[in-house]
Each structure stands twice: as C-alpha cells, then as structure tokens.
C-alpha positions as CSV (number, residue, x, y, z in Angstrom):
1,X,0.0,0.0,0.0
2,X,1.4,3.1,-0.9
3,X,1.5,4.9,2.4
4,X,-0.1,8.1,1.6
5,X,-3.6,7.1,3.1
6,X,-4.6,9.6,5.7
7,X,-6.9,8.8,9.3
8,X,-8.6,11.3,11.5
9,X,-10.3,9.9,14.3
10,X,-13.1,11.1,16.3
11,X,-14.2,10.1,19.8
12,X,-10.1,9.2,20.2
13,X,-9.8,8.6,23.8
14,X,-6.1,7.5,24.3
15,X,-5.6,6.6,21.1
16,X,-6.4,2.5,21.0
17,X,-7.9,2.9,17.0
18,X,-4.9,5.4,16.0
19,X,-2.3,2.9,17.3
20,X,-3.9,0.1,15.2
21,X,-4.5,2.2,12.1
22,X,-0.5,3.7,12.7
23,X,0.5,0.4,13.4
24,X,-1.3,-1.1,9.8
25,X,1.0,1.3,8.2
26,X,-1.7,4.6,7.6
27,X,-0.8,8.1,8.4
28,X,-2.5,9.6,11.6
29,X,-3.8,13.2,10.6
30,X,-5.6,14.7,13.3
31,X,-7.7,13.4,16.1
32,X,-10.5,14.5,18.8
33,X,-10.8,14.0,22.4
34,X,-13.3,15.4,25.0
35,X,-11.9,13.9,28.2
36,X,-9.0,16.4,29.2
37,X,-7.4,13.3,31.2
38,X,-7.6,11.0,28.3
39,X,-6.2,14.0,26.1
40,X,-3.2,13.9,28.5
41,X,-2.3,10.1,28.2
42,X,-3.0,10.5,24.2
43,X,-0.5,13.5,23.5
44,X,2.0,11.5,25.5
45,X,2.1,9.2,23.4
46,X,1.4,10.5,19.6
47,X,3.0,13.9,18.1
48,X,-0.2,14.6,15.3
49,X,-2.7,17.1,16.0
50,X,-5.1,16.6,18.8
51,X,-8.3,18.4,19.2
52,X,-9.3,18.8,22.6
53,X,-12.9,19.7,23.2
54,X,-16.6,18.8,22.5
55,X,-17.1,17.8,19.1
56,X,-20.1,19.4,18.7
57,X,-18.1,22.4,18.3
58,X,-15.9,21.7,15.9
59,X,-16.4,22.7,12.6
60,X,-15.6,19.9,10.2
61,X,-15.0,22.0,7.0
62,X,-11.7,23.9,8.6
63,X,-10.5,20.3,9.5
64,X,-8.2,18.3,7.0
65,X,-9.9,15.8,5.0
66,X,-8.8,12.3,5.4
67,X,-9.2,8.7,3.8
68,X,-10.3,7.5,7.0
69,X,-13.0,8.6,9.2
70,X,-12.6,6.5,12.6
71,X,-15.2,6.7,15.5
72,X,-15.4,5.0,18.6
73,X,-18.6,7.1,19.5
74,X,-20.3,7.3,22.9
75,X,-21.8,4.3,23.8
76,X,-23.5,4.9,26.9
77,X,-26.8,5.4,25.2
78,X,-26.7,1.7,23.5
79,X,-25.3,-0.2,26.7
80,X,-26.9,-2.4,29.1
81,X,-25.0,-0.3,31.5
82,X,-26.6,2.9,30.1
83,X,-30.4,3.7,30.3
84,X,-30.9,2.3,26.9
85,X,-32.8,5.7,25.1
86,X,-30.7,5.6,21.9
87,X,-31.6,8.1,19.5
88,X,-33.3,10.1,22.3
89,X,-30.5,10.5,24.6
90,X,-27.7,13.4,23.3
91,X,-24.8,11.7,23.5
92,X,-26.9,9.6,20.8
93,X,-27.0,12.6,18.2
94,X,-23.3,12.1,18.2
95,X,-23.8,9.6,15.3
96,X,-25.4,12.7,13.5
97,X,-22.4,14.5,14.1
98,X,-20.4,12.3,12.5
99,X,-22.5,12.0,9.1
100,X,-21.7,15.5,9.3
101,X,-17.8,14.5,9.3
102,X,-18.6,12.3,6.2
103,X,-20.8,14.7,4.2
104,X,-18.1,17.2,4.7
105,X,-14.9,15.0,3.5
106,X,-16.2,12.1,1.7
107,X,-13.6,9.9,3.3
108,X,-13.0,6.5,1.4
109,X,-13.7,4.3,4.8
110,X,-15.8,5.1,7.5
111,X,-14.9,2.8,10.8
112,X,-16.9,2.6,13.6
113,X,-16.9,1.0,16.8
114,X,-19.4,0.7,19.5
115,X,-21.1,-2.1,22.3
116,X,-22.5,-4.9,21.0
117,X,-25.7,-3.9,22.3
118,X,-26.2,-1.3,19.7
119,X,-27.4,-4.2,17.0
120,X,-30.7,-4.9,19.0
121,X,-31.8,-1.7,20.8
122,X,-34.9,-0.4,20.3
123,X,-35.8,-3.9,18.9
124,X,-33.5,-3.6,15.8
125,X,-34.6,0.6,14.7
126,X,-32.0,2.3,15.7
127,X,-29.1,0.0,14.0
128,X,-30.9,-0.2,10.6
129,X,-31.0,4.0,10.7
130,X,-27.8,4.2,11.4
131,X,-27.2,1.6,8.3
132,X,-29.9,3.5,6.2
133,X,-28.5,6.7,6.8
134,X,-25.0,5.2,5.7
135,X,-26.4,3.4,2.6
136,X,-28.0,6.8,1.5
137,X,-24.8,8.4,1.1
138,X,-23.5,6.0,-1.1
139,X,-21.6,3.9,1.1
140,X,-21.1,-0.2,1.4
141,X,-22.2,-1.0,4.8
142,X,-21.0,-4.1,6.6
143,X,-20.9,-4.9,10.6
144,X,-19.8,-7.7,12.8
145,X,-19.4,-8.5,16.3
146,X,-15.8,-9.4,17.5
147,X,-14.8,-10.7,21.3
148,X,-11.3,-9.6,21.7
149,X,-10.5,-13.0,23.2
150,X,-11.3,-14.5,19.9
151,X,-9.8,-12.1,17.5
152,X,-6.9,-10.4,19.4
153,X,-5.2,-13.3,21.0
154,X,-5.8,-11.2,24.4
155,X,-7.4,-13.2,27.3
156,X,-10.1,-10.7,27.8
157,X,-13.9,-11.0,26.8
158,X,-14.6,-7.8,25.1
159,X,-17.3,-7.8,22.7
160,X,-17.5,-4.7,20.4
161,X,-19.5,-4.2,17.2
162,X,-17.6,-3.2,14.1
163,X,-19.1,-0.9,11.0
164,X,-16.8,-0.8,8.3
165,X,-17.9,1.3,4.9
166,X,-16.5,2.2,2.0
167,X,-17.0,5.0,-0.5
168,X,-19.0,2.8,-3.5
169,X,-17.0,4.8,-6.2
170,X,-14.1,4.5,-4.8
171,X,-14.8,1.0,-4.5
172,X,-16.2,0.7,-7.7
173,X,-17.2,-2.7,-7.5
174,X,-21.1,-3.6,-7.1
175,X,-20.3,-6.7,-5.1
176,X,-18.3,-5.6,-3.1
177,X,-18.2,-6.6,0.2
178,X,-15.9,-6.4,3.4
179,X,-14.0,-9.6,4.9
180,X,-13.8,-9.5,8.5
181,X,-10.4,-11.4,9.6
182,X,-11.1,-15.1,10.8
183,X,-11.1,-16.5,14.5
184,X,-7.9,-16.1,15.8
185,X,-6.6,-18.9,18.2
186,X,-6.1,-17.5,22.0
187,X,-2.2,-18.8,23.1
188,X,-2.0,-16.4,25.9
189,X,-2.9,-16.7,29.3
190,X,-3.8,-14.2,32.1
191,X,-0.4,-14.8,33.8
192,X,0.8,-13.9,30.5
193,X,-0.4,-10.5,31.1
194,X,0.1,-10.0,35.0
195,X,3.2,-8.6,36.1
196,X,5.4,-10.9,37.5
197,X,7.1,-9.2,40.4
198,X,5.8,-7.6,43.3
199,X,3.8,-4.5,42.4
200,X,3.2,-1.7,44.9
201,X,1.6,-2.2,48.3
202,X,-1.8,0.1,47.3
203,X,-2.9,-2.8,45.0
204,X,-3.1,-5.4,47.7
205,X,-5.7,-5.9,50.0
206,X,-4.3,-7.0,53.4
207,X,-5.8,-8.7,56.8
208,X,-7.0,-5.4,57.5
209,X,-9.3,-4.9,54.8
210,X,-12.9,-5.8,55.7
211,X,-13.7,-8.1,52.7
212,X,-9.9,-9.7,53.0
213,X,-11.4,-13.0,54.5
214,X,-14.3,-13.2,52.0
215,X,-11.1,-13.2,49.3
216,X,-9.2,-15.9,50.9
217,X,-11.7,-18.5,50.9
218,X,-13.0,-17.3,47.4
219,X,-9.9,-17.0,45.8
220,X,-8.3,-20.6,45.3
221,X,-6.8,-20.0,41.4
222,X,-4.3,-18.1,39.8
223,X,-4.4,-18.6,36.6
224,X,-8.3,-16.5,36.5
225,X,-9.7,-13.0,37.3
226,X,-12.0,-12.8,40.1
227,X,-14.9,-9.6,40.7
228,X,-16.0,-9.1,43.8
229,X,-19.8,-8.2,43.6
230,X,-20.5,-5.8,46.7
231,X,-21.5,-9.3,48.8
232,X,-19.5,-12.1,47.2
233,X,-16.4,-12.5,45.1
234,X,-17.4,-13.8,41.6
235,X,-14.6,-16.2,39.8
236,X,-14.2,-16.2,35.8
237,X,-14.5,-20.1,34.7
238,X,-13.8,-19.5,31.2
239,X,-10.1,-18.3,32.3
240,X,-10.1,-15.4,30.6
241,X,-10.5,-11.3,31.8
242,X,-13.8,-10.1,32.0
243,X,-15.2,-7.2,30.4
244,X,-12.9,-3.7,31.7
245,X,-15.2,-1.5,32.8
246,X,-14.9,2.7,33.0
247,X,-16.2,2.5,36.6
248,X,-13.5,-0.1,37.6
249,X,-10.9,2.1,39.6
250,X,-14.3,3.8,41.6
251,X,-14.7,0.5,43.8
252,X,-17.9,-1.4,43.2
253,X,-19.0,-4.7,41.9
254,X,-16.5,-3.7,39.3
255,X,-13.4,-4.6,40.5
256,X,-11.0,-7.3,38.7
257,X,-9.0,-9.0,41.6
258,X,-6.3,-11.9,41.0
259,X,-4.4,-14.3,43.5
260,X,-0.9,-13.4,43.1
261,X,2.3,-15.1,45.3
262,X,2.5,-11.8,47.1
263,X,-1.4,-11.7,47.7
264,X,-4.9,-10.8,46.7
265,X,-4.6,-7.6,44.8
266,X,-6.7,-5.7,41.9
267,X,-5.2,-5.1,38.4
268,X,-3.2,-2.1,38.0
269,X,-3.6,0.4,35.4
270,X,-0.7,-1.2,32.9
271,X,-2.4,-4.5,33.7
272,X,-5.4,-3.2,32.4
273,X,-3.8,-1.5,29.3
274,X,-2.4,-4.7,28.6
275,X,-5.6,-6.8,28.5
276,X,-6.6,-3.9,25.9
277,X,-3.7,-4.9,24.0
278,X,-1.6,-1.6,24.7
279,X,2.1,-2.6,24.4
280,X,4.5,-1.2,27.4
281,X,6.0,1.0,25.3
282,X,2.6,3.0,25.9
283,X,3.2,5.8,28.1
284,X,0.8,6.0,31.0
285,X,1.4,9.8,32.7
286,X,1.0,10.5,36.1
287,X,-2.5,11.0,36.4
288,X,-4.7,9.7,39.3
289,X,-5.2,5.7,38.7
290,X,-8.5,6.0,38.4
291,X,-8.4,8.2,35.5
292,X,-6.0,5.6,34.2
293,X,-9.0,2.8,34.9
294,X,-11.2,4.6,33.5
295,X,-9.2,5.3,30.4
296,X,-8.2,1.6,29.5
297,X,-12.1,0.7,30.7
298,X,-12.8,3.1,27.7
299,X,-10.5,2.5,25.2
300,X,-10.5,-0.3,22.3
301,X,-8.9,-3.4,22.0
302,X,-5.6,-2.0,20.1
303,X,-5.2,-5.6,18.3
304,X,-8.4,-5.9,17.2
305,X,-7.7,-2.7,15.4
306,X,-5.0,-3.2,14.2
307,X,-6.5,-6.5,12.7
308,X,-9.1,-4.5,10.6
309,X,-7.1,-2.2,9.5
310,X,-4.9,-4.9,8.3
311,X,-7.8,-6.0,6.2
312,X,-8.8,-2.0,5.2
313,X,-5.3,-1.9,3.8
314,X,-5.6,-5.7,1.6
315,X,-9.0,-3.6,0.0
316,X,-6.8,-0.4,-1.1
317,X,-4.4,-2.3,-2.1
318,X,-6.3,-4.5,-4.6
319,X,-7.8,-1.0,-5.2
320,X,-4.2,0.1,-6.1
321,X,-2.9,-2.8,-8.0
322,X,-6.9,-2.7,-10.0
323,X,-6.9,1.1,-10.7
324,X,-2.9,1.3,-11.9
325,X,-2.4,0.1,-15.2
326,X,0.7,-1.2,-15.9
327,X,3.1,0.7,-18.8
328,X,3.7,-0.7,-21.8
C-alpha cells in the first residue's frame, strides 16, 4: 500500500484505534478528544494534531480531509449499563455529528466502533437508521461483532461491534463486500499479562481490609480473574479477563482481583492496558489511577484494530494494484 492514506479519528480517547490504524502502516492526521485526562495520556504518546474539546463544536470544514474517518462514539446510550434511550439521549446525536464529518470530507472508509448492544436496541430501529443513513450516502455497509479473546489473541472477553464502509465509487465494485479477519486462536494466558514481580503495596488488599477474609476463601486459582460483587467474590471459569469496565478504579462490583504469590490484589492500570492490547512502550502519565481505569475501561482493544485495518489496507491495495495500469 502506498502509504499516503490519511486517518482522522473522532471520539479518540487514548488513542487504542490510531495505534492500530499507525500500526497497519496509515498516516495519523488529526484526532478529537473530550476527556481532558484522556487527552493527556494521548498526547503523551502520539506527536499529530489533537483536538481537545466537545465535538459538537468543531467545525468539520476547517479540518483536513482524510481517507479514513474512525469513531469510537459514545456508547452509553446503546449499553446495558446505560439507560438504553438511543436516539433520544444526546450523547446519541453524536452519530449525526459524524454523518456531518462524512458529508463534509467524503472519506473512502468510515470505521466505527461501539457495544455490541447497539445491534438490538430499540428492537432492531435504531441500528438499521444508522445503516440507512449510511447506505444513503453512497456507502457499502457491513458490521460484525468481534470478542477480543477471539480475535486479538488477548485473554479478555470484550465484545464490540464493528461498522466498516466504504465510498462505492471508490470501491467501484457492485459486489463488493468487506471480509472480517477469521477467528484467531487464543495462546495467551492471564499470567501472561500480569506482572510478574511484586507490584506496589496500594494494590493489595491486606488482613486489615474488611472483605480480606471473604477473598481468601474465594480465591483458590491463579491462573483466573476474580470480581468481587459488593456481597461475594465472583470467579471467571472461562479463564479469561472479564469485560474492563470505565467504573473499575471507583470500587464497586466492578473490580477485577487476581491471586498473586505476594497476595490478593486488583489489576493495576498497565495490567489493564495490557488486557486492551496496549504494548509497554505506551506511556501512561502520572495521572490519578482511576483516571488511568477509566481510560483503558474506555479505550479499544488495540489488536483488534490493528486486525481491521490490516484487512482495510488488503482492499486499497487490490484497489491500487486494479486502478494502476501497468506501462507498456
């Protein structure tokens, strides 16, 4: 691919779809970010431009276009964890927004990540608008779910909708339509991803604690990631992470605890970044931790990105090697 193919993402948090998109090879132009804590961790760790503010307020006509719109948008309204009123909730209209992006700059791919529960609220209604509304603007339109313990050889179940569309001229092929990358085999383990050594005492919770004894005699395994659930602890059977959550670092039934040789303790924030697939080489600033929960709770799963970009990048190319004609 010749690497001229430009991204802009909206909705950027720390950056989980830019990494994958970089990492495929595209250039990142610009990017937007709400969260001033999250716009910290992102400019510590790309150089582009980065928008910091409510996207509402941007005008998307002084922007530079790009060849690839990305959005993880809010997905609080779609969410089982949310209250579930879609369309009729603000933070909903954000999908508006971004047709706005795409009327604007007529990028070649529009990506577009949200919870899995956005397929089947409001019975089914508001996923085929967001497809019509798509279609109408002359788009292919193809979606799938992906659990990041299936397709980023990450031991964490994270299931996330995917919307991939492309510009029909630009694919200029009627039947065209988008391969999702095959089931990936899952070789790593949760150990895999802890840290190894001792980490710092705040992450432990000692005899002192009130729910310590309730941990002991829940927590026989290592090799799994326990919750504890306000009046029990809860064990993962399936051996892999459960979902990261944005409220994980506020206490709660929210909290993922292992069984370590140095004691019970929760994940800390790298752990966390690592079950989202963030390498080490991601800076994490020093910012309270539970912005830093709250952050990888939020952010994609960086090799399940990088994944469909991968396969983004086998379309333009065939695009490439199609539209170039060879000289005589």
């Amino acid at each position: 691919m010749n690497n001229k193919y430009t991204v802009g993402s909206l909705y950027a948090g720390v950056g989980g779809i830019c990494m994958g998109f970089e990492k495929s090879g595209f250039i990142l132009k610009w990017a937007n970010e709400f969260d001033k804590n999250a716009c910290v961790t992102y400019r510590e760790n790309f150089k582009h431009d980065l928008i910091e503010g409510d996207v509402m307020e941007i005008n998307e006509s002084k922007l530079p276009k790009v060849d690839i719109l990305t959005a993880g948008f809010p997905c609080q309204p779609f969410s089982v964890a949310g209250y579930r009123k879609g369309f009729d909730d603000n933070r909903g209209n954000h999908f508006f927004k971004i047709l706005d992006f795409v009327d604007e700059m007529r990028p070649k791919v529009l990506f577009l990540e949200n919870v899995k529960n956005l397929v089947g609220h409001d019975k089914g209604k508001t996923f085929k608008i967001i497809e019509k509304e798509i279609r109408e603007r002359g788009y292919t339109f193809d979606s799938k779910v992906l659990n990041t313990k299936d397709f980023g050889n990450i031991p964490h179940n994270r299931e996330r909708i995917f919307i991939i569309a492309f510009d029909k001229e630009f694919v200029a092929d009627e039947n065209f339509k988008f391969n999702f990358p095959d089931k990936d085999k899952l070789t790593k383990k949760i150990k895999d991803i802890l840290i190894k050594d001792e980490v710092d005492s705040k992450f432990y919770y000692g005899e002192d604690k009130y729910m310590y004894s309730m941990l002991k005699e829940s927590m026989k395994r290592d090799d799994t990631v326990y919750q504890f659930r306000r009046q029990y602890v809860r064990e993962n059977k399936s051996n892999v992470c459960p979902t990261l959550t944005a409220n994980m670092g506020t206490g709660g039934h929210n909290v993922p605890l292992v069984k370590t040789d140095y004691g019970f303790r929760k994940l800390t924030p790298r752990e966390c970044f690592r079950f989202q697939g963030f390498p080490d080489s991601f800076k994490l600033p020093k910012i309270a931790n539970s912005h830093l929960y709250k952050q990888s709770g939020n952010s994609v799963s960086m090799p399940v990105i990088y994944r469909l970009a991968n396969q983004i990048k086998v379309v333009i190319e065939n695009i490439e090697q199609r539209v170039v004609k060879p000289t005589i």
